[in-house]
C-alpha positions in Angstrom: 95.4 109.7 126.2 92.1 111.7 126.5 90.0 111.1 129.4 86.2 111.7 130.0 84.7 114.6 128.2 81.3 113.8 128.5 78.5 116.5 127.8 75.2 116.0 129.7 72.8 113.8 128.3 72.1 110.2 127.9 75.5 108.5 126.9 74.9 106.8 123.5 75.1 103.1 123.3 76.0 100.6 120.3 76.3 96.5 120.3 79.1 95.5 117.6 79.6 91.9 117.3 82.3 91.8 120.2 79.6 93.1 122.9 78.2 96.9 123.7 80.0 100.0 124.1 78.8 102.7 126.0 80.5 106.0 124.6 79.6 109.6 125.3 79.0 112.9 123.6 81.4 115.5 123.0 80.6 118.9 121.2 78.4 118.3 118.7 79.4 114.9 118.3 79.1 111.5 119.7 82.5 109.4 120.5 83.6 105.9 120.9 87.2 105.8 122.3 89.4 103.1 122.9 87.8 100.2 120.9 89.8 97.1 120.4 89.9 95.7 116.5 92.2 93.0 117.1 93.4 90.8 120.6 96.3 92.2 121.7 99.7 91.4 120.1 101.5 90.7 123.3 103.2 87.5 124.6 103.4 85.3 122.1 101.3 87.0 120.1 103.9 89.5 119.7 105.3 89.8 115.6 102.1 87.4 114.2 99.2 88.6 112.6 96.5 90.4 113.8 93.5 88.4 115.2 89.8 89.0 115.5 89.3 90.7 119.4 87.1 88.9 121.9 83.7 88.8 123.3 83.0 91.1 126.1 80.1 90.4 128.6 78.5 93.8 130.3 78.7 96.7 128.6 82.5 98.3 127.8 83.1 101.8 128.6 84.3 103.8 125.5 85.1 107.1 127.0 89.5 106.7 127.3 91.0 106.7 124.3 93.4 103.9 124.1 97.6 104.3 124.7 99.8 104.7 121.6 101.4 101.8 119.7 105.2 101.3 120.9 107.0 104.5 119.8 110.3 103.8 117.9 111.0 107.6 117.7 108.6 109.3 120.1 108.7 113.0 118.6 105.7 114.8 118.6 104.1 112.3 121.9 103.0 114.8 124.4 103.2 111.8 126.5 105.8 109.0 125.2 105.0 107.0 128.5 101.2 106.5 127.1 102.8 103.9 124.5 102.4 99.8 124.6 102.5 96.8 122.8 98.6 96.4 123.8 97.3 99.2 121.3 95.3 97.6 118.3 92.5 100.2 119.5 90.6 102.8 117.3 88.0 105.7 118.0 84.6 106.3 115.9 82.7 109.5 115.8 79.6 110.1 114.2 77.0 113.3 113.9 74.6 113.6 117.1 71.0 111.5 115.8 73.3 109.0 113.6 72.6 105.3 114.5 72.0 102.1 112.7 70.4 102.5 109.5 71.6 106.5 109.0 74.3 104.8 106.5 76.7 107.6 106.5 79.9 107.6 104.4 83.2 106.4 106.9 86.6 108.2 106.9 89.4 105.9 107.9 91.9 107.5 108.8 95.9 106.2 109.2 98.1 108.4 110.9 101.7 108.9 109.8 105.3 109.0 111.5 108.0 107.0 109.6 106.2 104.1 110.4 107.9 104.2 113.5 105.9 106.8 115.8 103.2 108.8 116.1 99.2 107.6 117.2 95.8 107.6 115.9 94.6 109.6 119.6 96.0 112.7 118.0 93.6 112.9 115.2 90.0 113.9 116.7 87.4 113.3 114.2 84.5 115.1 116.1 84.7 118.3 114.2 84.6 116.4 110.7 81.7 113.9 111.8 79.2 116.5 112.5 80.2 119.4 109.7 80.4 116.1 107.0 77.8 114.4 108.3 79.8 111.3 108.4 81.1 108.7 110.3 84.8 109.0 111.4 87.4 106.1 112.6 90.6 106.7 113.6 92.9 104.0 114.3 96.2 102.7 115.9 98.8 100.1 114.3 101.8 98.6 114.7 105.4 100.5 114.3 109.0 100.3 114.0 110.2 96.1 114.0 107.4 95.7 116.1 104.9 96.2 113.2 107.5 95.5 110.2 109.9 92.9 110.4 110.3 90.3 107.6 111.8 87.9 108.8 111.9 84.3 107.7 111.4 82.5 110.9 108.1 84.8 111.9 106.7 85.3 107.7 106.3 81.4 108.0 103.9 81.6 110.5 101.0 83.4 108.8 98.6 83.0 105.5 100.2 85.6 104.0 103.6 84.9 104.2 104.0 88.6 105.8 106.4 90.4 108.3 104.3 93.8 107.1 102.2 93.5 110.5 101.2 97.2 110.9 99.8 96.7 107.2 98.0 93.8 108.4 96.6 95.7 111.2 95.5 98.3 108.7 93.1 95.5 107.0 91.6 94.3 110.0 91.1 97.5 111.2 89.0 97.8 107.7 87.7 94.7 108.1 86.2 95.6 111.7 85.1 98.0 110.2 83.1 96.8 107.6 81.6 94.1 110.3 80.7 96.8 112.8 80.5 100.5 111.6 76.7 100.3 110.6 75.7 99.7 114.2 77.2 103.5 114.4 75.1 104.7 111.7 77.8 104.2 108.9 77.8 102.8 105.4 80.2 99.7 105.3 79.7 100.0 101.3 80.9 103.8 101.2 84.5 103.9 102.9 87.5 106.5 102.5 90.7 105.5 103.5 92.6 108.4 104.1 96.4 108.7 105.2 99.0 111.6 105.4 102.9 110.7 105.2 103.6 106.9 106.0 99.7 106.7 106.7 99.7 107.6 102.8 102.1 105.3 102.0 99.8 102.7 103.6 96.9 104.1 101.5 99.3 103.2 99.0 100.0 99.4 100.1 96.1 98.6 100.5 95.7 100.1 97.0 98.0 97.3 96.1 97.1 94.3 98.6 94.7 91.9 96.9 93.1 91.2 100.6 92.3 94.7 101.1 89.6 94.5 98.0 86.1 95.7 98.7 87.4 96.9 102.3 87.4 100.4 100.7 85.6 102.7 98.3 87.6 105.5 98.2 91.4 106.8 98.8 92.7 110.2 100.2 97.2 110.4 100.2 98.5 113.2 101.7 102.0 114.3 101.6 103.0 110.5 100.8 102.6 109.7 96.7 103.6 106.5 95.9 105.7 107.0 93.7 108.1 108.4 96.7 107.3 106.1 99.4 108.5 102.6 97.5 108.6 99.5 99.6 111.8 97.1 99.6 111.1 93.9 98.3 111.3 90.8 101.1 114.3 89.8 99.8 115.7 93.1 101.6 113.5 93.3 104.4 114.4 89.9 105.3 118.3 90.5 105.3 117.4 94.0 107.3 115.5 91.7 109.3 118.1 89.4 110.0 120.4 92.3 111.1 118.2 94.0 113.3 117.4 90.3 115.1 121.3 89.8 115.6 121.4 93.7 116.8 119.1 92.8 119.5 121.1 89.4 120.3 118.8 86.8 118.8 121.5 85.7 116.7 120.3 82.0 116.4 117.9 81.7 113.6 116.1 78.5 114.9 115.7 80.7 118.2 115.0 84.3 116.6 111.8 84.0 116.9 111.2 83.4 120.3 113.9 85.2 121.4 112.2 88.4 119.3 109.2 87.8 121.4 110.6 87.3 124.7 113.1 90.7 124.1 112.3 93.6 126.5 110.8 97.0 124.4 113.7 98.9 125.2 116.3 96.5 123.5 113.9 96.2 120.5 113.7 100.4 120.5 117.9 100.8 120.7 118.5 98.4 117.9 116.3 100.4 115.7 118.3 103.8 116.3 120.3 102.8 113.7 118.4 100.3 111.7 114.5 102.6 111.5 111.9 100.5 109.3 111.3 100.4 106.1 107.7 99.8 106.6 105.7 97.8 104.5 108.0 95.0 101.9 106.8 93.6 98.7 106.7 90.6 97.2 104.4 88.4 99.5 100.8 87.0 99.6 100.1 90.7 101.3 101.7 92.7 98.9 102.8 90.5 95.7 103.9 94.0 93.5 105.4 97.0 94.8 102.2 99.0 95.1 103.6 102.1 92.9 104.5 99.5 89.8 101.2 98.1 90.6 99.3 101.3 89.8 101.4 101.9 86.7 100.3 98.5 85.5 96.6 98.6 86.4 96.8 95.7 88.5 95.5 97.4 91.9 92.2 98.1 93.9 90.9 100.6 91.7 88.9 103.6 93.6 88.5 107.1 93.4 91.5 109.0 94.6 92.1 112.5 96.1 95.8 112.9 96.7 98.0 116.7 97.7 101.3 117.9 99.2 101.9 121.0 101.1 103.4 124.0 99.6 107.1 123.7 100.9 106.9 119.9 102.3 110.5 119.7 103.2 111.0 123.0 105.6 110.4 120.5 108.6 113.3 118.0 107.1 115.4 120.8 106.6 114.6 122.3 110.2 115.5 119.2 112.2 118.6 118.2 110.1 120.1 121.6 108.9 119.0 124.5 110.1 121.6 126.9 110.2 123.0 126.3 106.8 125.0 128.7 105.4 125.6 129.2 102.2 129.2 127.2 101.4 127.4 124.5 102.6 124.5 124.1 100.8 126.4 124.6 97.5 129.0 121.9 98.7 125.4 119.5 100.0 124.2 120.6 96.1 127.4 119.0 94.5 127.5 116.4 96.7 123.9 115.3 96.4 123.4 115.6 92.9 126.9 114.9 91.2 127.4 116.2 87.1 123.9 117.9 88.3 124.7 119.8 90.8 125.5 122.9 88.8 122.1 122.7 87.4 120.7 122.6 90.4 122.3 125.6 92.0 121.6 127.8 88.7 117.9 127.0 89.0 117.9 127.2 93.1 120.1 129.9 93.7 120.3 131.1 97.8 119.7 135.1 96.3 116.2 133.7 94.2 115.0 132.1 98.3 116.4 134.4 100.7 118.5 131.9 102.8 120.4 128.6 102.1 117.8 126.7 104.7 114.7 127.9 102.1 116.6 127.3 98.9 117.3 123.8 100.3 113.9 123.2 101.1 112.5 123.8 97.7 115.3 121.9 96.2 114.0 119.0 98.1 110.7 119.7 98.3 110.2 120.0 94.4 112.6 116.6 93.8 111.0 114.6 96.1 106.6 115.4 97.0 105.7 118.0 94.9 106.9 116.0 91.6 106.1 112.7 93.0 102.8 114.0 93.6 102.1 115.0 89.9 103.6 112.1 88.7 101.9 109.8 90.9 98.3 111.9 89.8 98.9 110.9 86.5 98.9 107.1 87.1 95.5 107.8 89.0 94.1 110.2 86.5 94.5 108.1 84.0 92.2 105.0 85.2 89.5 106.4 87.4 88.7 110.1 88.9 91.4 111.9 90.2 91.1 115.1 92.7 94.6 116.9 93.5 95.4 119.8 95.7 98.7 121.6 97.0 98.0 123.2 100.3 99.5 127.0 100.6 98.9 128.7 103.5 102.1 131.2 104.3 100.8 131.5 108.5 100.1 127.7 108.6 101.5 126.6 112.0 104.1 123.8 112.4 103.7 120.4 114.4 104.5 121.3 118.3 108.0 121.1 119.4 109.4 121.2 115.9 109.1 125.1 115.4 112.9 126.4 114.7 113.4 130.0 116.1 114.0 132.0 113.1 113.0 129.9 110.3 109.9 130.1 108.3 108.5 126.3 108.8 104.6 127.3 107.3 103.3 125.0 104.4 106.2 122.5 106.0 105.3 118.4 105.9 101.6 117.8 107.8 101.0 121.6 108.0 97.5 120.2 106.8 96.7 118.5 109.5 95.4 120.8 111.8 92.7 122.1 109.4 91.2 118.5 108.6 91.3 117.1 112.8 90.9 118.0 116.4 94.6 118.0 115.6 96.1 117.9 119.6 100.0 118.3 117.8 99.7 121.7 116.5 102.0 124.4 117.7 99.0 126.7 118.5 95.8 126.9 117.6 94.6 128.3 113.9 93.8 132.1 113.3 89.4 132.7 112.4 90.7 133.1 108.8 92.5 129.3 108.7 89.3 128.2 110.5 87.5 129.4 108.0 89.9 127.3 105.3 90.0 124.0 107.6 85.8 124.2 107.2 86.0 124.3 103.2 88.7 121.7 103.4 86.3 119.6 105.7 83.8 119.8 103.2 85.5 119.2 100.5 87.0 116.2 102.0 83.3 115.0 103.2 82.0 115.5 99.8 84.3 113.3 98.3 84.1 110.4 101.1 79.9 111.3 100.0 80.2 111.2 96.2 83.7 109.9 95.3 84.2 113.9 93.9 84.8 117.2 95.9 81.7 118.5 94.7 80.9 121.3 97.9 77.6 123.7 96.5 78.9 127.5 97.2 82.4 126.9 97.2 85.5 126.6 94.5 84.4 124.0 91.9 87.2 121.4 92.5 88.0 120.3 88.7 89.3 116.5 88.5 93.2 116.7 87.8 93.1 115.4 84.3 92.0 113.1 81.6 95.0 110.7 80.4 93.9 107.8 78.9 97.4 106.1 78.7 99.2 104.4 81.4 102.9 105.3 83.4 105.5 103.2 82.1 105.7 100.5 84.9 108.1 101.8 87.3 105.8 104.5 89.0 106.5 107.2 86.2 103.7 108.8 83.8 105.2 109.6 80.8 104.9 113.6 79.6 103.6 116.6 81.7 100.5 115.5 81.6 98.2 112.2 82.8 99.6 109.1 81.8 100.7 109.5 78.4 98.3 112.6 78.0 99.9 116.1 77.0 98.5 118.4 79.5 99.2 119.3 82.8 98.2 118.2 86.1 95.2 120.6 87.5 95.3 121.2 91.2 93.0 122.7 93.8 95.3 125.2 95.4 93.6 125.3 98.8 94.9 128.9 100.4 93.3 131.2 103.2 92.6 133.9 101.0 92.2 132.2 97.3 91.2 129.0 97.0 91.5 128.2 93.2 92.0 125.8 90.2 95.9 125.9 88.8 97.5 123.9 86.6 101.1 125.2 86.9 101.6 122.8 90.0 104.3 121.0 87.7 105.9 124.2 86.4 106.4 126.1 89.9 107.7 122.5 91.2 110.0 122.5 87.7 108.6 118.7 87.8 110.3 118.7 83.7 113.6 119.4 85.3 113.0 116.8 87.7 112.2 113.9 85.7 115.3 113.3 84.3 117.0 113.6 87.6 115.2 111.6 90.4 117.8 110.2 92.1 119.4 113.4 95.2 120.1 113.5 98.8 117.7 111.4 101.1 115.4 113.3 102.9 
């Protein structure tokens, strides 16, 4: 948690409809930290819906940011002690002079981690409020079984027959926000919500969730394309449910509710070592259609979309699960993973074409798994409204802290991004003047399209849209062709690197995303 960091100067005040909050400025911004959305989901309230927060009397302090969410696999906490179940808190920062009536585009931003760890404290928006000129909310949710757990007995007891309860703390969050955010000088009609990982695979479910309509104007996915990130339907989630419940003893299904809610943390945590969350299941009043077969059939919240991967995504899977791989075993893991083929595989990944089995692994994956499921997941967007894509490349990029392998190149690994678009606090070390210089065009671009609904930044790279398909994917999540929807070209990205910042529209090719279609199913990541 951050504490005060308070510049001198009158500390800026704003009434929302729970009461005042007295924040205070920072840098060339103004902050509101630790701002409650929803009551806290403890007690009783523990594994139901969100509800609207409280009336305050006096004026509340908003200069401590808020702890995390329970963390269900706390890698990459500085802190894992800073976590609790009372954590449906955001933070808002906005340009110095902004205040009610400035309507400034919002940026929404939902943090990733498995859906199991990770906090919206880590994402500063201070840097991206006053280059952008906008107003920035970062928030917290619900993880692990203590944000997703479908079961029957605790579904019941909602509108929207849901056990997806970070989801659900995702729309109110929205919905606070569209209450609230022009006393901070923001726009409640012009809002971008903007994820990276699961946080994009939550972009993904409010895309999908008839409730979510009208919350949102706009949609940035990072590194988490839907096509890639599919929800289980409830009928799975329920039966995981049930197992997890009988995991932590509550083995009595007209008790399992109340003994959920009366279980200590810790035994919810250890029972979901072995069974981690699915996150968000389909096929309830929250989310009737899986949201990727929902944007194949045109049956979603439709909004302009910006939508990337990093350059070798899968470098950080790799790292923590293999590497020292030689090269007998990633031929055997080829063969293994990808049956009659495997051959295939190895003759168009071969360890002497990557310099070592852990990089020829880590494009395998990375090309089968975000970098195709990126493009194909474009093409359902570019064929129904305006589409901006971009593959970040930055060969020096640092790695999240504590996961840097000694040895191994990890640059352009999975949310190598994230340092150049926050006051990113779980970098590895801080960026070079040239990637500061990158992580200001990137802000800009990124504020430009919150601004217009296109990356349209005077004096830098024109940003092209990604295509012009007129046809629709096929209904399960898949464009047809190499192109948009059922169009014949290729997918144009913004390559966003240190030194060259440029158009492309080989994306597909130097992922081999032909190869790939006909091959989707591999090893897990």
């Amino acid at each position: 948690m951050a504490g005060p960091a308070a510049d001198a100067g009158p500390r800026p005040v704003v009434t929302v409809a729970q009461g005042t909050l007295r924040g205070q400025n920072h840098d060339r911004a103004q902050e509101f930290l630790g701002v409650p959305y929803a009551e806290p989901p403890v007690g009783e309230a523990r594994l139901r819906a969100p509800r609207e927060p409280r009336r305050w009397s006096g004026v509340r302090e908003a200069d401590i940011q808020a702890p995390a969410c329970v963390q269900f696999s706390p890698f990459g906490l500085a802190d894992p002690s800073a976590a609790g179940e009372d954590c449906l808190y955001l933070d808002v920062y906005r340009p110095r002079g902004a205040g009610a009536g400035s309507r400034l585009p919002v940026i929404l931003w939902i943090h990733g981690g498995a859906y199991s760890q990770g906090t919206g404290t880590q994402f500063g928006g201070r840097t991206m409020a006053d280059l952008t000129n906008s107003v920035v909310v970062s928030i917290n949710y619900r993880l692990g079984q203590l944000g997703y757990l479908a079961l029957p007995e605790l579904v019941r007891e909602n509108a929207r027959r849901s056990g997806s309860f970070g989801l659900l703390d995702q729309v109110e969050a929205l919905r606070w926000t569209r209450q609230n955010i022009a006393a901070f000088g923001g726009n409640p009609g012009n809002v971008t919500v903007s994820g990276q990982s699961a946080g994009s695979g939550s972009v993904c479910g409010l895309l999908a969730a008839p409730s979510a309509a009208g919350l949102f104007h706009r949609a940035v996915l990072q590194s988490g394309p839907c096509t890639l990130i599919r929800t289980p339907d409830s009928t799975r989630a329920a039966a995981q449910a049930r197992e997890f419940a009988e995991a932590v003893g509550c083995t009595d299904p007209a008790r399992a509710d109340a003994c959920l809610r009366a279980a200590p943390v810790a035994a919810l945590v250890e029972a979901a070592r072995t069974r981690p969350t699915s996150g968000p299941a389909w096929g309830d009043g929250l989310l009737p259609v899986d949201p990727a077969a929902a944007i194949g059939t045109g049956e979603w919240n439709r909004v302009p979309v910006l939508i990337g991967s990093t350059r070798s995504e899968s470098r950080l899977f790799v790292a923590f699960s293999q590497p020292r791989l030689t090269e007998a075993e990633y031929t055997a893991h080829i063969l293994a993973g990808y049956g009659t083929a495997g051959p295939e595989v190895l003759a168009r990944y071969p360890v002497s074409a990557y310099g070592s089995p852990y990089l020829a692994l880590s494009a395998v994956m990375t090309d089968s798994s975000f970098a195709c499921h990126t493009a194909w997941t474009t093409r359902l967007f570019a064929s129904q409204v305006p589409t901006f894509a971009y593959e970040f490349d930055d060969p020096g990029s640092p790695t999240l802290a504590g996961a840097q392998v000694p040895g191994l190149d990890m640059a352009n690994a999975h949310s190598a991004e994230l340092a150049y678009l926050h006051d990113f606090t779980a970098g590895d070390r801080p960026l070079t003047p040239v990637q500061t210089a990158l992580a200001t065009r990137m802000k800009r671009y990124w504020g430009a399209f919150a601004r217009y609904g296109a990356p349209t930044v005077p004096g830098q790279t024109p940003w092209p849209a990604a295509g012009t398909g007129t046809g629709k994917g096929n209904g399960n999540g898949i464009g047809k062709g190499e192109g948009n929807g059922r169009g014949s070209g290729p997918v144009t990205v913004l390559t966003l690197n240190p030194e060259a910042t440029r158009p492309s529209s080989s994306f597909e090719s130097d992922h081999r995303c032909a190869f790939w279609r006909t091959r989707l199913s591999g090893p897990p990541l």
